[in-house]
SEGU-797648 format. One record per residue (C-alpha): z, y, x; residue in one letter. Coordinates in steps of 0.2 Angstrom, whole numbers, plus 5000, padded with zeros to 4 digits. Example, Ala and Ser with C-alpha at 12.3 -4.5 7.8 and 13.67 -1.06 7.14 Angstrom:
2
SITE    c3    c2    c1  rest
SITE  5039  4978  5062     A
SITE  5036  4995  5068     S
% end
This chain:
420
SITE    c3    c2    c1  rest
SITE  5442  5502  5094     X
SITE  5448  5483  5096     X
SITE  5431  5473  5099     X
SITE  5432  5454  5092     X
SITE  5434  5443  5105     X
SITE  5418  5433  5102     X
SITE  5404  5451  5101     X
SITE  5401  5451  5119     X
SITE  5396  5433  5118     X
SITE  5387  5436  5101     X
SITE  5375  5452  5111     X
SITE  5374  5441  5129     X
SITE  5366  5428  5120     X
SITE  5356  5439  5109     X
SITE  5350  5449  5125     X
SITE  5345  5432  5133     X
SITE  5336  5425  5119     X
SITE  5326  5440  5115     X
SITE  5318  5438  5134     X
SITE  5316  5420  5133     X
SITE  5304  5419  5149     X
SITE  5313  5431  5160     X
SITE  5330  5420  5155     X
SITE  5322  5404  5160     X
SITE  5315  5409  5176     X
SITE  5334  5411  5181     X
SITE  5340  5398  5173     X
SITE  5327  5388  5184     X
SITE  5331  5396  5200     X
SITE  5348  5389  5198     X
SITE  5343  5374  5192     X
SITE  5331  5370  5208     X
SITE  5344  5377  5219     X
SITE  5358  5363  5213     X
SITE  5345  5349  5209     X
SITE  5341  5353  5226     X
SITE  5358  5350  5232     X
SITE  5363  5335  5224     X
SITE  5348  5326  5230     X
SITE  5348  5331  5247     X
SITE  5367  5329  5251     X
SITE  5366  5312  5239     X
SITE  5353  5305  5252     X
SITE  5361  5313  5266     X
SITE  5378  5303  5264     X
SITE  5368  5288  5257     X
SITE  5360  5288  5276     X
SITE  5379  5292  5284     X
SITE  5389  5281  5275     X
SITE  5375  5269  5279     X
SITE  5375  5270  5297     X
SITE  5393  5273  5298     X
SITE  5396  5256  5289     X
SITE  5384  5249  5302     X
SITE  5391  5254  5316     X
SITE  5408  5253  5311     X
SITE  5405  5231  5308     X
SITE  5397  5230  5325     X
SITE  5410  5241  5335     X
SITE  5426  5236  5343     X
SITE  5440  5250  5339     X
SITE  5442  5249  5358     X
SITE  5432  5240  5370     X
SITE  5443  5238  5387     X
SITE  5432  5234  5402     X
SITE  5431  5237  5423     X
SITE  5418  5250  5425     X
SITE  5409  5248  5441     X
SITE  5414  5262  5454     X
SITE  5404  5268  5470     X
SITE  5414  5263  5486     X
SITE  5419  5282  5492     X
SITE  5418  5277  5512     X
SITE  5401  5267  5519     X
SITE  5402  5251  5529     X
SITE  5400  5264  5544     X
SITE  5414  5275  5539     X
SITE  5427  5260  5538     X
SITE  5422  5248  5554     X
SITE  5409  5261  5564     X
SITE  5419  5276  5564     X
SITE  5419  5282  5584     X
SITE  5410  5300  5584     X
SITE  5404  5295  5602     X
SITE  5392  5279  5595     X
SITE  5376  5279  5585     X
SITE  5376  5267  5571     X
SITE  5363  5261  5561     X
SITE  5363  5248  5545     X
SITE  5349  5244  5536     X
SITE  5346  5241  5518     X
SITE  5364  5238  5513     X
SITE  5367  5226  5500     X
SITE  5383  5227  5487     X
SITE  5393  5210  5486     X
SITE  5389  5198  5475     X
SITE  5400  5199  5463     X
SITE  5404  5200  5444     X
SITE  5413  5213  5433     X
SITE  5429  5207  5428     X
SITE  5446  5210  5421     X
SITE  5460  5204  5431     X
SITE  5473  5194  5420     X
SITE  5464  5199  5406     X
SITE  5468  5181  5395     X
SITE  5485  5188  5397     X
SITE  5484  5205  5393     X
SITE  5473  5199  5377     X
SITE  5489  5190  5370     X
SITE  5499  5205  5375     X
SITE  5488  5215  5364     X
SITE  5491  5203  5351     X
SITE  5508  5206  5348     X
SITE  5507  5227  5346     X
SITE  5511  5230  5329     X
SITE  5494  5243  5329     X
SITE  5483  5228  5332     X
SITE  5474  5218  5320     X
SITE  5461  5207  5330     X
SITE  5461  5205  5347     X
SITE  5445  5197  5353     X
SITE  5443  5192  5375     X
SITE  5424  5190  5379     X
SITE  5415  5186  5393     X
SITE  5396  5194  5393     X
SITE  5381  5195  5403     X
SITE  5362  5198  5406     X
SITE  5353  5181  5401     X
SITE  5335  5174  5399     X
SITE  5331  5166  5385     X
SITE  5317  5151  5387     X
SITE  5308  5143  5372     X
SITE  5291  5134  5377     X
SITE  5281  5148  5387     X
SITE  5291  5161  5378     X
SITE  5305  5170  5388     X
SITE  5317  5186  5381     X
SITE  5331  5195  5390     X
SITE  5346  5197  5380     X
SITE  5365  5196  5382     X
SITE  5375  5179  5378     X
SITE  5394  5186  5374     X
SITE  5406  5169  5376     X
SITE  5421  5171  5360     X
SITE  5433  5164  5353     X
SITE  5420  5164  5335     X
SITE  5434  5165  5324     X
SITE  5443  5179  5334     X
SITE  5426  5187  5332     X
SITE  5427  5185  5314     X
SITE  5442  5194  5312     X
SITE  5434  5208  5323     X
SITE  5418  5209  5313     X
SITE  5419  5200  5299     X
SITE  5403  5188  5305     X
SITE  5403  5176  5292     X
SITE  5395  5186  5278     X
SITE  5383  5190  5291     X
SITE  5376  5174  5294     X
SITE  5361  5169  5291     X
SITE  5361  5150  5292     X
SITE  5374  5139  5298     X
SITE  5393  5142  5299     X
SITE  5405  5151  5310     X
SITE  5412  5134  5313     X
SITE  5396  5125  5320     X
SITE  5398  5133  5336     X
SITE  5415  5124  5341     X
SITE  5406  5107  5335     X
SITE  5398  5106  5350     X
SITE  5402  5111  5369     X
SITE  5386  5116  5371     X
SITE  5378  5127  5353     X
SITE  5375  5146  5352     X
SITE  5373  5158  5338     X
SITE  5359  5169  5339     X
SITE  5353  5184  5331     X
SITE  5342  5184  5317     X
SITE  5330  5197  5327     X
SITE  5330  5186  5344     X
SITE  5325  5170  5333     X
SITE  5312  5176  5325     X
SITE  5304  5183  5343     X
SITE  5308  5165  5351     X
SITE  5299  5156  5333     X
SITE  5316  5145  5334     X
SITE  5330  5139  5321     X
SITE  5348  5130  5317     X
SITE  5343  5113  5329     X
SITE  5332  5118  5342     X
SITE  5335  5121  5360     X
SITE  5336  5135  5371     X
SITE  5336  5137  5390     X
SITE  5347  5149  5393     X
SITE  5347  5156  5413     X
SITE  5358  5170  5422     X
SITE  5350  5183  5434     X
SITE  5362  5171  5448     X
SITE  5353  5156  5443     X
SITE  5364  5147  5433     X
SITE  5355  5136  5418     X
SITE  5361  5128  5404     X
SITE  5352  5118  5388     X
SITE  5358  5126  5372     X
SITE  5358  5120  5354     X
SITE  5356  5134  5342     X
SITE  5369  5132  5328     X
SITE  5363  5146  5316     X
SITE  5359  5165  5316     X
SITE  5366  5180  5314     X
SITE  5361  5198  5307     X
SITE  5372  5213  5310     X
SITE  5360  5223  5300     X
SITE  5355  5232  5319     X
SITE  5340  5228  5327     X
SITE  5348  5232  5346     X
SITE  5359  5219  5342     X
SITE  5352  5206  5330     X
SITE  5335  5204  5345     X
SITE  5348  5204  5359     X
SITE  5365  5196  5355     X
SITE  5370  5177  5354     X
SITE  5389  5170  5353     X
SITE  5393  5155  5365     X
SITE  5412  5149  5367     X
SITE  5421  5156  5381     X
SITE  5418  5138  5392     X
SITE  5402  5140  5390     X
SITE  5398  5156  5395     X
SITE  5410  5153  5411     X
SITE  5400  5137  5413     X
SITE  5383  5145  5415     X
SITE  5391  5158  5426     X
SITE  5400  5147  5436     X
SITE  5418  5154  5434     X
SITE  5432  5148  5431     X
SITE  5441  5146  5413     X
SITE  5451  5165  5418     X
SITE  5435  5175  5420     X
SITE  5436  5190  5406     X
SITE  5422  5203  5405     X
SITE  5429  5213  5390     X
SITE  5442  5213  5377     X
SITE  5439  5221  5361     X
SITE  5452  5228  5350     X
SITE  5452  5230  5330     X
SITE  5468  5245  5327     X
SITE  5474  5244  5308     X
SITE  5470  5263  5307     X
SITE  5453  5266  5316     X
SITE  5457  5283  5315     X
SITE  5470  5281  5328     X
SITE  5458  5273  5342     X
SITE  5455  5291  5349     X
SITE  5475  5291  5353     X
SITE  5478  5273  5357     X
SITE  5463  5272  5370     X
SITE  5470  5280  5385     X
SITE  5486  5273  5384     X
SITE  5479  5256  5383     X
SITE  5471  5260  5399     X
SITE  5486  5268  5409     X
SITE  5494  5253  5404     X
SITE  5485  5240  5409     X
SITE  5471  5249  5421     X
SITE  5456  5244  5412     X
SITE  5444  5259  5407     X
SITE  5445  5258  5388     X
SITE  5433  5267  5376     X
SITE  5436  5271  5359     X
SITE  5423  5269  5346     X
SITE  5420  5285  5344     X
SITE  5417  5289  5362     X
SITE  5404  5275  5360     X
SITE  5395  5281  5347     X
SITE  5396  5300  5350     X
SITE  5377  5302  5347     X
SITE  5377  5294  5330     X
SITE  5393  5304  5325     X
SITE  5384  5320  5333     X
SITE  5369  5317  5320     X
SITE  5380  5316  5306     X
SITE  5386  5331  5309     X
SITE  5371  5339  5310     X
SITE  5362  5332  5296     X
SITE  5376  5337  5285     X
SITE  5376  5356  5290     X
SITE  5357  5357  5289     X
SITE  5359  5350  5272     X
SITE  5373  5364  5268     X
SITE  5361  5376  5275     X
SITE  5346  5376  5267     X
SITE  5354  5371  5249     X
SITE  5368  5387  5253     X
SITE  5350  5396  5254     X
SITE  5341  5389  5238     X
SITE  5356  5397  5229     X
SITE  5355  5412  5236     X
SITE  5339  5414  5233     X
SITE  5342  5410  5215     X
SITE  5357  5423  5215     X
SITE  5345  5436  5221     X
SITE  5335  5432  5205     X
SITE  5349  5433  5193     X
SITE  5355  5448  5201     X
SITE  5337  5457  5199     X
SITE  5336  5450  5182     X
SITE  5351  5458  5177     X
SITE  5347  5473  5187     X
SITE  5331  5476  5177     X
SITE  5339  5470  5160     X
SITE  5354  5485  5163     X
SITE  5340  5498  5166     X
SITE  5331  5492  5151     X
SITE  5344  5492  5139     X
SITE  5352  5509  5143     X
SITE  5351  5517  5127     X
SITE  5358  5502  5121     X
SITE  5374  5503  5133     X
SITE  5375  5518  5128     X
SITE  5375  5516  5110     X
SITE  5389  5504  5113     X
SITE  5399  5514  5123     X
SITE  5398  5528  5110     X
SITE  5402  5518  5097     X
SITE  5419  5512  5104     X
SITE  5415  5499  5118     X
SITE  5425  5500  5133     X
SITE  5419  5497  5151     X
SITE  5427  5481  5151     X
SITE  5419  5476  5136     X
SITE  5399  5481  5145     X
SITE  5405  5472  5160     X
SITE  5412  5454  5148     X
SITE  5392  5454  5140     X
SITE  5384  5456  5155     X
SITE  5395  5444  5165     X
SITE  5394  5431  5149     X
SITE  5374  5432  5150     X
SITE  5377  5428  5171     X
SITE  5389  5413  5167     X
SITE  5379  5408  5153     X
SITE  5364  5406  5165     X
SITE  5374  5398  5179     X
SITE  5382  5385  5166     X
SITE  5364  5379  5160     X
SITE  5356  5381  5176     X
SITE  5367  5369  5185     X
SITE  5371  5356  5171     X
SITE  5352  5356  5171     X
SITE  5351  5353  5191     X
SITE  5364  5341  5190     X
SITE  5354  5331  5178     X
SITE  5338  5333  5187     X
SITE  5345  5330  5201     X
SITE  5356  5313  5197     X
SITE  5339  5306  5188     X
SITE  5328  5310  5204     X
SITE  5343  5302  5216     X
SITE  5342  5288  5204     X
SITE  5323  5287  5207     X
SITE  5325  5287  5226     X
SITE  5335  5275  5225     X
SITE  5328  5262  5218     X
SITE  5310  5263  5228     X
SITE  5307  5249  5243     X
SITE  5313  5256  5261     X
SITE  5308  5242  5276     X
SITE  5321  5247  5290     X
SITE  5309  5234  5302     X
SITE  5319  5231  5317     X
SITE  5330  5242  5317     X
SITE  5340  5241  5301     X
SITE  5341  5229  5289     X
SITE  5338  5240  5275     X
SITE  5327  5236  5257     X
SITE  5327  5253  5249     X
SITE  5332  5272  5252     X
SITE  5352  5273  5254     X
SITE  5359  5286  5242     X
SITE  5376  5289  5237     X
SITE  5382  5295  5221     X
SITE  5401  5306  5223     X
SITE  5408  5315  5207     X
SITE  5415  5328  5219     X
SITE  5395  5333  5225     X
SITE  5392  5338  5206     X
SITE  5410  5345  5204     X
SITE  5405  5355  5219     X
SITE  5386  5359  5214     X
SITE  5390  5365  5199     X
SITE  5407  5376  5203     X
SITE  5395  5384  5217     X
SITE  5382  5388  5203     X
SITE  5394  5396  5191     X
SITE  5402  5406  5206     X
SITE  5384  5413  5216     X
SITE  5379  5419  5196     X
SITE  5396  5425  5193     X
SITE  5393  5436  5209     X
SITE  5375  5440  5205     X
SITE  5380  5447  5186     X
SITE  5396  5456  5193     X
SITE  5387  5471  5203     X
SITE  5374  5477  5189     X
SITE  5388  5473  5175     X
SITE  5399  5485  5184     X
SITE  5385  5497  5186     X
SITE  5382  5496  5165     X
SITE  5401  5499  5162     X
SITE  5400  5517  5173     X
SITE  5386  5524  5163     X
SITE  5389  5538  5154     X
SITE  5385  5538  5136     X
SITE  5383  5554  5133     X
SITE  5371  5559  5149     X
SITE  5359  5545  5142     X
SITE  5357  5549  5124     X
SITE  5356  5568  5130     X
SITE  5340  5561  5139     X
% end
């Protein structure tokens, strides 16, 4: 007998309306299972795409640098070295000497000039005390070029008083970090002493403020001018600490990194390298997310699969029926697996709605990120392809969950049932 294309439908929906209470229990599992989702991987990227923009406007591409080795022979090794004579030094001290990287001016405008590159930005940086009245901070003063930097970092946006430009208006000005003014109590005009760990001391107007948005950098960091930087440290206008690199593909640091150091013998770290920690949590965060959501749904498949489990044994007679009077297996199994899709349609559109408005919500309420992020509210991102995949996976984990018990209707035998 030909069935009409719509019956099955028709009788899935009567089923499901005539057990209105055991319907929406499984229409709520699913539902919590992909509000669940969409809120947790919503705020989840919100906070990685969060940090990853942070770190990305505060780290170079590649930072090349001299990293300090251990001498592999002692002083007694190299001068004292006769197996017949007992030697003894006391309290060995190493030279006296800064981190540096040979030709490095040059090597930065040979960096300029590889069509990979799109800022090039030669510092000089080092440990420093800042002085204000009877306060005193460490922190580190990094000498730039400022507008090389702002290629680099983009540092005008993130200033909070004054200009980029104000530190070449004077020989003797420095930029410093919105954090590290507020610990000194100082703003654009005062002056600073600045003094190195070797004793150099220079007067410092402060020009305007910064905030990177991170506290370790906006309590720590100010920007001088090359000169003055070298000045303080008493080196000449050669001396180079570091040259940082922006690549027009970040994505090609990783590659680029070793060859830069084989090249020109620096030790170059990509940012990923440098921020392997950060990159690690991301990871983390996103599979514990995929975890405990992939577990929610589950759950709420279970549920559907036990509802449709009772529901078959229920309405035997009924199958039977059915069958006897000309429905096909095929035909059990498209009402039973239309009442399944019907509960995993309206249980995800209902998640994803709950779970846009409650993201929405999050949104919106105060976060303080203190001193260590400059953050005013909860980040939370909103991506059509997490509801595109909240609601596919609803769909498919009830599809699953209807298609075992529906198979199980289409094999009873109508005849064994009515018999009793």
């Amino acid at each position: 007998m030909k069935i009409l294309p719509y019956l099955p439908i028709h009788i899935a929906t009567t089923h499901l309306v005539s057990r209105k209470k055991t319907t929406i229990v499984a229409i709520l599992g699913v539902t919590f299972g992909i509000a669940m989702f969409i809120i947790m991987i919503s705020f989840m990227t919100g906070i990685n795409d969060f940090l990853s923009e942070t770190t990305l406007t505060s780290t170079a591409h590649i930072r090349l640098y001299n990293d300090v080795e251990l001498a592999k022979t002692t002083i007694t090794d190299k001068y004292y070295n006769n197996p017949n004579h007992l030697t003894v030094i006391h309290s060995p001290r190493p030279k006296n000497e800064l981190p540096k990287l040979k030709n490095g001016l040059h090597v930065a405008e040979q960096l300029k000039k590889q069509p990979e590159v799109l800022a090039v930005s030669p510092t000089v940086s080092s440990q420093v005390f800042y002085n204000y009245g009877p306060t005193q901070l460490n922190g580190i003063l990094t000498g730039v070029d400022i507008l090389a930097e702002d290629r680099m970092f983009d540092l005008k946006p993130k200033m909070r008083s004054g200009e980029i430009e104000d530190l070449l208006a004077g020989s003797d000005a420095i930029l410093m970090g919105i954090g590290l003014a507020k610990k000194l109590n100082v703003k654009k005009g005062d002056k600073v002493i600045v003094s190195t760990p070797l004793g150099g001391t220079l007067t410092l107007i402060i020009a305007g403020t910064f905030s990177y948005g991170v506290g370790a950098i906006d309590n720590s960091r100010s920007y001088a001018t090359l000169q003055t930087v070298q000045k303080i440290l008493g080196q000449s206008s050669s001396y180079i600490t570091d040259i940082n690199l922006k690549l027009k593909d970040i994505n090609q640091a990783k590659s680029f990194a070793p060859q830069y150091a084989s090249s020109f013998g620096y030790t170059a770290e990509d940012w990923e390298t440098a921020n392997a920690t950060i990159l690690v949590s991301f990871v983390i965060r996103n599979a514990l997310t995929i975890v405990v959501v992939t577990t929610l749904l589950i759950v709420a498949g279970f549920g559907i699969y036990n509802i449709m489990s009772m529901t078959i044994n229920e309405k035997m007679k009924d199958i039977a029926i059915l069958k006897a009077t000309g429905f096909a297996g095929k035909d059990v199994v498209s009402i039973f697996m239309s009442q399944a899709v019907i509960i995993g349609i309206s249980g995800a559109l209902l998640g994803l709605v709950i779970g846009f408005v409650v993201s929405k919500f999050l949104n919106s309420l105060p976060f303080d990120g203190g001193e260590f992020l400059a953050m005013d509210h909860f980040p939370v991102a909103f991506e059509v392809k997490h509801y595109a995949f909240g609601i596919a996976f609803g769909i498919l984990t009830t599809f699953f969950a209807g298609w075992f018990p529906s198979r199980k209707a289409a094999k009873i035998d109508p005849v064994r049932i009515l018999r009793g």
